[in-house]
C-alpha positions in Angstrom: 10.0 -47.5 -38.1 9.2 -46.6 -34.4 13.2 -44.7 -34.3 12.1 -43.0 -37.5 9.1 -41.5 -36.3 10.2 -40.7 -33.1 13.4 -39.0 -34.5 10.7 -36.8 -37.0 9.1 -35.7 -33.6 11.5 -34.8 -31.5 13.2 -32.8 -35.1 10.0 -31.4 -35.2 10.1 -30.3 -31.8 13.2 -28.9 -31.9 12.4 -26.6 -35.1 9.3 -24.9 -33.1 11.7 -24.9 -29.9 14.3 -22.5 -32.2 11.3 -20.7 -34.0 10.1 -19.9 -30.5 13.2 -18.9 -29.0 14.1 -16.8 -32.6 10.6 -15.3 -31.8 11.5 -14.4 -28.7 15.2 -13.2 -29.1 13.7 -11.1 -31.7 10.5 -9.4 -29.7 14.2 -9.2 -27.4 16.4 -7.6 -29.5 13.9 -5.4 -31.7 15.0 -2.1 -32.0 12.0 0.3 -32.5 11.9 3.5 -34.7 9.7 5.4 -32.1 8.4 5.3 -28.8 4.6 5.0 -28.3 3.1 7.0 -25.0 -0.2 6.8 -24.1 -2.1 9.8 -22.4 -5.4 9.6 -20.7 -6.7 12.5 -19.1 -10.4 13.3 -18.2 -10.7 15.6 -20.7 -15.0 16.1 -20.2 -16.5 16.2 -16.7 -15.7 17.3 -13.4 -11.9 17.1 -13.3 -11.7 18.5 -17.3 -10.0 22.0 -16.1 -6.9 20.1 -14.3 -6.5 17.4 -17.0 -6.2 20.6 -19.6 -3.1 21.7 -17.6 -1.9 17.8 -17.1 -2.2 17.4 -21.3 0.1 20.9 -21.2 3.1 19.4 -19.2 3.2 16.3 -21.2 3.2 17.9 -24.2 5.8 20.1 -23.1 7.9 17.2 -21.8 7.3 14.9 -25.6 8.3 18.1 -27.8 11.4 18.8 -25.7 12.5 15.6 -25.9 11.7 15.1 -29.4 13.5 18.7 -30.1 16.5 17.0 -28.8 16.1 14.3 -31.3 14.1 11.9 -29.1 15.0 9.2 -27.0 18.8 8.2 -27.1 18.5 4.4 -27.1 21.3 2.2 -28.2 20.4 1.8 -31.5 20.2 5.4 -32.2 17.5 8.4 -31.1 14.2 6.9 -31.3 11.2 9.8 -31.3 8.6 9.5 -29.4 4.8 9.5 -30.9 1.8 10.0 -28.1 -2.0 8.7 -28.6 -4.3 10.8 -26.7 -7.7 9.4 -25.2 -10.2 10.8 -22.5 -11.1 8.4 -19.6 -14.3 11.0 -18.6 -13.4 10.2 -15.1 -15.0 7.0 -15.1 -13.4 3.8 -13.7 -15.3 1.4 -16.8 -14.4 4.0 -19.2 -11.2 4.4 -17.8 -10.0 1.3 -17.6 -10.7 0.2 -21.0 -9.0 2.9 -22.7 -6.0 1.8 -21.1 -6.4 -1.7 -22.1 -6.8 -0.1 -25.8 -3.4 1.8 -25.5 -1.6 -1.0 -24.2 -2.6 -3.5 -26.6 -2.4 -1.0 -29.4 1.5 -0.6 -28.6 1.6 1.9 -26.2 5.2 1.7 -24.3 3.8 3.4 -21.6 1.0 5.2 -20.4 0.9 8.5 -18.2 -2.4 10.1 -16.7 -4.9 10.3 -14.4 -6.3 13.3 -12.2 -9.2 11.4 -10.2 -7.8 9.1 -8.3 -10.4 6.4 -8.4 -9.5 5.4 -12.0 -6.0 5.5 -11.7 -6.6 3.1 -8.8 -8.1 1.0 -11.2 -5.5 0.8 -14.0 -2.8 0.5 -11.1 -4.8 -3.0 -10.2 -4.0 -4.0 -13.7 -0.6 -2.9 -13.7 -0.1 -5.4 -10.6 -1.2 -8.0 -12.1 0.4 -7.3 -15.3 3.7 -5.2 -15.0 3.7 -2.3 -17.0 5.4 1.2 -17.3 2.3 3.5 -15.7 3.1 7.0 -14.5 0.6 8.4 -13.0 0.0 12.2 -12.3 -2.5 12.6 -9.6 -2.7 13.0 -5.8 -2.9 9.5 -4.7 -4.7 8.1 -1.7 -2.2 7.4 1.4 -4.0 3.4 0.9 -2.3 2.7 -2.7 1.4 3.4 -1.3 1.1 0.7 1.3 3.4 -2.4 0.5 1.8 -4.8 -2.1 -0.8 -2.0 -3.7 1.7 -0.3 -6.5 2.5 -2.1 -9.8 6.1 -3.0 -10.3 6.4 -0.3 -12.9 4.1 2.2 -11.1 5.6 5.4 -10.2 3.8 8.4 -9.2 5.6 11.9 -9.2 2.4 13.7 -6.9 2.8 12.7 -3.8 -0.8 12.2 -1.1 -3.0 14.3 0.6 -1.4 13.5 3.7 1.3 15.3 3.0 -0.6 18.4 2.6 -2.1 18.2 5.7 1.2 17.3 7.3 2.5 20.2 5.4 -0.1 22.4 5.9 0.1 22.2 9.7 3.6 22.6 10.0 3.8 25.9 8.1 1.1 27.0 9.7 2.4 26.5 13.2 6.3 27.2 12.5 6.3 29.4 9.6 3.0 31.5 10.7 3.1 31.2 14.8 -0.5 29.9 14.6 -1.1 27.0 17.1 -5.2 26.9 17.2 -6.3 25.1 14.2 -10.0 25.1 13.0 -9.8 22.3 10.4 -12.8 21.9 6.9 -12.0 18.6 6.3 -13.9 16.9 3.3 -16.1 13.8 3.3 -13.7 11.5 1.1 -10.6 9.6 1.0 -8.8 13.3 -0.2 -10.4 15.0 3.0 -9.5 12.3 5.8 -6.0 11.7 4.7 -5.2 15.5 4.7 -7.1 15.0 8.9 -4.1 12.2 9.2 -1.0 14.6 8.7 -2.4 17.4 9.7 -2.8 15.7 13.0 0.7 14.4 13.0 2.2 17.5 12.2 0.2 19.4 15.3 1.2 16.4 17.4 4.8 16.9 16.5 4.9 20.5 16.8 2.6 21.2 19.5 0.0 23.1 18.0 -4.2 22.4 18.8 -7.1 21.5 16.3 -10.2 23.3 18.4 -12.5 22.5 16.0 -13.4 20.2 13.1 -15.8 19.3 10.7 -16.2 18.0 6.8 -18.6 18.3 3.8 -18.9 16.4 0.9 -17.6 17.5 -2.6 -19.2 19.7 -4.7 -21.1 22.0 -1.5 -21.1 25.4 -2.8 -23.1 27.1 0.4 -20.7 27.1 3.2 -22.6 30.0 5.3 -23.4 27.2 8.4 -19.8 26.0 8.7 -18.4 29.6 8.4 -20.1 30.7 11.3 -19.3 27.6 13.4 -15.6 28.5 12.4 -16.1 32.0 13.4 -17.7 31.0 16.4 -14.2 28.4 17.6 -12.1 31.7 17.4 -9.0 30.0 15.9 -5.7 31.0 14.8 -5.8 29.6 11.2 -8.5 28.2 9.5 -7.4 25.4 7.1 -9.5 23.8 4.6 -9.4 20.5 2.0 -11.2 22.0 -0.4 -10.3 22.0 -4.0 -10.7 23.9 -7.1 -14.1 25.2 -7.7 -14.9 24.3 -4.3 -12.1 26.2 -3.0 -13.0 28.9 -5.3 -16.4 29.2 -3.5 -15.0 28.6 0.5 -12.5 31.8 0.1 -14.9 34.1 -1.5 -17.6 33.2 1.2 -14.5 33.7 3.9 -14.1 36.7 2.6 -17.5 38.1 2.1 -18.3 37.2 6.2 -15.2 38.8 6.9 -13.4 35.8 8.2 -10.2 37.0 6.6 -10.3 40.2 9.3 -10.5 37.8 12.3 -8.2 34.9 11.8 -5.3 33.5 8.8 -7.2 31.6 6.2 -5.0 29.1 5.1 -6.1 26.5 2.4 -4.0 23.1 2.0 -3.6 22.8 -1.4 -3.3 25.7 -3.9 -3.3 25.9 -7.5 -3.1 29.0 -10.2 -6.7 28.1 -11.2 -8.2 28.8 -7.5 -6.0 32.0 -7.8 -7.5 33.2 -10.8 -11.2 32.6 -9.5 -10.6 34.7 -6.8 -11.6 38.6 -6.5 -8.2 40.2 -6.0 -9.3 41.3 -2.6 -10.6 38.1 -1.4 -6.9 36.4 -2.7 -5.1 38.5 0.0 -3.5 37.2 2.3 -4.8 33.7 1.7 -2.0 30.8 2.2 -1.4 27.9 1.4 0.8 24.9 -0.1 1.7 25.2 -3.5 3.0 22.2 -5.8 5.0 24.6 -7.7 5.2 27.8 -8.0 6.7 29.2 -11.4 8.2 32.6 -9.7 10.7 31.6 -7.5 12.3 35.3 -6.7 14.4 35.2 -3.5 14.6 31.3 -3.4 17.8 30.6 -2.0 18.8 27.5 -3.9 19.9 29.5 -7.3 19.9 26.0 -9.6 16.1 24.9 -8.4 15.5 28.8 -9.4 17.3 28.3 -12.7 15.3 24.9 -13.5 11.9 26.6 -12.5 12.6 29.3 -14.6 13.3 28.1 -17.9 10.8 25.4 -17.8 8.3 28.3 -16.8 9.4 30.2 -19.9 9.2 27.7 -21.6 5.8 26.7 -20.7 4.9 30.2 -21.4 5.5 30.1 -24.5 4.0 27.6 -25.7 0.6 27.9 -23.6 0.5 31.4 -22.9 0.0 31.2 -19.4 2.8 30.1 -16.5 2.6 26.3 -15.7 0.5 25.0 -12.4 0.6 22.5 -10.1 -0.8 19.3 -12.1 1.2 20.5 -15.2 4.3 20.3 -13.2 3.5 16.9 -11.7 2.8 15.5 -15.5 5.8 17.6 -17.0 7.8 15.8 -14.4 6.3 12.2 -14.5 7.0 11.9 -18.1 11.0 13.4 -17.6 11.3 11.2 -15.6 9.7 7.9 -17.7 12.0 9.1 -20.5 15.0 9.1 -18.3 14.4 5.8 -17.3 13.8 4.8 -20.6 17.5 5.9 -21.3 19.0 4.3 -18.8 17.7 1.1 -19.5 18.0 0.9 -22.8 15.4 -0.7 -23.5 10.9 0.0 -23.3 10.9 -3.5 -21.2 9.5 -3.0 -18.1 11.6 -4.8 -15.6 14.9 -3.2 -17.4 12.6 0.7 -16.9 12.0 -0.9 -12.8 15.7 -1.7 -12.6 17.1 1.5 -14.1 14.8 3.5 -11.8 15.3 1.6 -8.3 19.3 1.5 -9.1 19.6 5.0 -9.4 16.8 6.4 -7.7 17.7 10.3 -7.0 17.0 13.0 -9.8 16.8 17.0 -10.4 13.3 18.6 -10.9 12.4 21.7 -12.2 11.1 21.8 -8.8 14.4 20.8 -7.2 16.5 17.8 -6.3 14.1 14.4 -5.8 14.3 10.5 -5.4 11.7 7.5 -5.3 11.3 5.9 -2.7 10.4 2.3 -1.9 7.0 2.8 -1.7 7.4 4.2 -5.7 6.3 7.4 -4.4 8.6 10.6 -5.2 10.3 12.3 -2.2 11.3 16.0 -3.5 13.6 18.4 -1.0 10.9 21.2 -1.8 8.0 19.0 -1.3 5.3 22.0 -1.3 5.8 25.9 -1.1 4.0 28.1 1.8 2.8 30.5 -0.4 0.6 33.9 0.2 -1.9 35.3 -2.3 -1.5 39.0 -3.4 -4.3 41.6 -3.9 -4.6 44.7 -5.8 -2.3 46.6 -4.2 0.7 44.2 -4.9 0.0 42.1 -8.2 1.4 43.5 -10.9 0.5 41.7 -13.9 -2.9 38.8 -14.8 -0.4 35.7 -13.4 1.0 37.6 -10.4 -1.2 35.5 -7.9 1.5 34.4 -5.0 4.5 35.4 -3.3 6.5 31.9 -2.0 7.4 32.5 1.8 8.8 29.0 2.8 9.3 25.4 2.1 8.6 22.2 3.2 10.1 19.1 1.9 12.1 16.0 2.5 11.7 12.6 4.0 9.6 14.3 7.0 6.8 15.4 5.3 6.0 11.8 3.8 4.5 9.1 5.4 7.0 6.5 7.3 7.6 3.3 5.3 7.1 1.4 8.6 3.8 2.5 8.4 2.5 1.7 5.0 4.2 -1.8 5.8 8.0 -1.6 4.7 
């Protein structure tokens, strides 16, 4: 009797063993009919203007792909479906939309301009491995070893290498060596201080003069005058969009423009186009991407640009910007992966990325790196912002003038802990 009932159990067990591993095999082997992304953008609040041009490049990137047929998996082309949610630039918010995509089937989720929340979701990621592609400008902190998910991989690249960037073009493509640097009061200002001071350490240029302000200022008449006062070179700043918008027009209106190269780190189209015409002159800068690449040397980066510019034009009416271009580029390259692997799982996406890391941008040829952080030959464009007398149509804002790129504008490994 004791034989009998043990023999009952241990069948017992066995059946639930199989139905587990069937289960499994099957969650395994399933073969879906489309792909699920998840976008989340901060669609209202501060950031809402940049997340309008990130929505654009994803798009851009899904209906390609889907034009194509979709995703060419083993089983056949799979099409890809998107669920679009605002995280308001809140962390709470934030993070518990991403929770909602992921558990509502989301294979994947691409987003984020403020870096705080994508911080956030990133945390989850470690803990729970999952394809997130985020398309911000991270903090130099979340590259260090142990602080991105397995399946994190972010196509922007940190502010560091603006400032490292923004020095070096502005001592070896401009001749200026004495450097009056706007820093701002945050993570975004202090990591641009860091490269910028590496680069001038390198390249033998001098900062005479330094100070930061918090976000959001909009008089900048006291620091102007302290800038005028240093007599420097170039004058770089941190600021960003509107506050960008509101540093250049008050450079110009004091006449700063007359007296020294005003140079700020980190261009976009949108600072461009709140500009005066007269106050754009002459300003420079590093651009992410710039859609008119006339005169660029390497022809197939030129070719790429263009017809993804075109392309972009035509569906949005207006030539692509920097953040577009980082989210057109994240998701190309999530669906590549995708391909490769053959599978939405995200150790196979991991494996298929870290195996064959290098890949062509519309921005030109690129690789990740350790550190899941995208190295791209053309890292940022020194570009210089036209006035009246040269634009020639509304989206004529910049002429390129030089490059910088490659391993030597990124941090070293060694030093985020490789």
């Amino acid at each position: 009797m004791k034989n009998k009932k043990l023999m009952m159990i241990v069948a017992a067990f066995l059946v639930c063993a199989l139905a587990i591993g069937f289960l499994y095999s099957t969650k395994r082997t399933a073969k879906p009919s489309t792909f699920k992304l998840g976008i989340l953008l901060p669609y209202t609040g501060t950031f809402a203007a940049v997340a309008k041009t990130q929505q654009q490049g994803i798009l851009l990137a899904v209906e390609q792909k889907n034009a194509e047929g979709g995703l060419d998996m083993p089983w056949g082309k799979v099409k890809i479906e998107y669920e679009d949610m605002d995280d308001e630039a809140n962390i709470n918010t934030g993070v518990r939309r991403f929770r909602y995509l992921r558990d509502q089937g989301a294979h994947a989720v691409v987003g984020q301009t403020w870096a705080a929340v994508a911080l956030a979701i990133n945390e989850l990621c470690i803990r729970d491995p999952y394809p997130y592609f985020p398309v911000n400008v991270a903090p130099l902190d979340s590259y260090k070893k142990g602080k991105m998910g397995d399946c994190t991989y972010a196509a922007g690249y940190t502010p560091w290498t603006v400032g490292y960037m923004a020095g070096a073009a502005a001592i070896n493509d401009l001749g200026k060596k004495k450097i009056f640097y706007l820093g701002r009061s945050d993570s975004w200002g202090w990591d641009i201080k860091a490269g910028l001071e590496k680069a001038v350490e390198k390249y033998g240029g001098e900062i005479i003069g330094m100070t930061e302000v918090a976000q959001g200022t909009s008089d900048f008449t006291t620091v102007l005058e302290q800038v005028r006062a240093a007599k420097p070179d170039v004058f770089i700043s941190a600021q960003f969009g509107g506050d960008a918008i509101s540093l250049l027009k008050q450079s110009y209106d004091m006449g700063l423009n007359k007296e020294m190269t005003i140079f700020n780190s980190f261009l976009t189209n949108v600072v461009a186009e709140g500009l005066p015409l007269e106050a754009r002159e002459n300003v420079y800068g590093m651009h992410f991407f710039y859609y008119d690449m006339t005169g660029f040397e390497d022809q197939q980066t030129v070719k790429l640009a263009t017809e993804y510019s075109e392309a972009f034009m035509d569906k949005w009416g207006t030539p692509p910007d920097a953040y577009a271009t980082i989210a057109y580029i994240a998701v190309q390259q999530l669906f590549d992966a995708v391909e490769r692997a053959g599978s939405f799982d995200h150790a196979e996406i991991k494996k298929a990325i870290d195996e064959n890391p290098e890949f062509m941008s519309v921005k030109g040829p690129a690789s990740w790196r350790e550190d899941h952080e995208a190295i791209y030959d053309y890292a940022g464009f020194l570009v210089r912002g036209k006035g009246p007398k040269e634009a020639k149509h509304e989206f004529d804002y910049f002429e390129v003038v030089s490059v910088q790129g490659g391993e030597e504008v990124y941090p070293q490994l060694k030093d985020l802990g490789f």
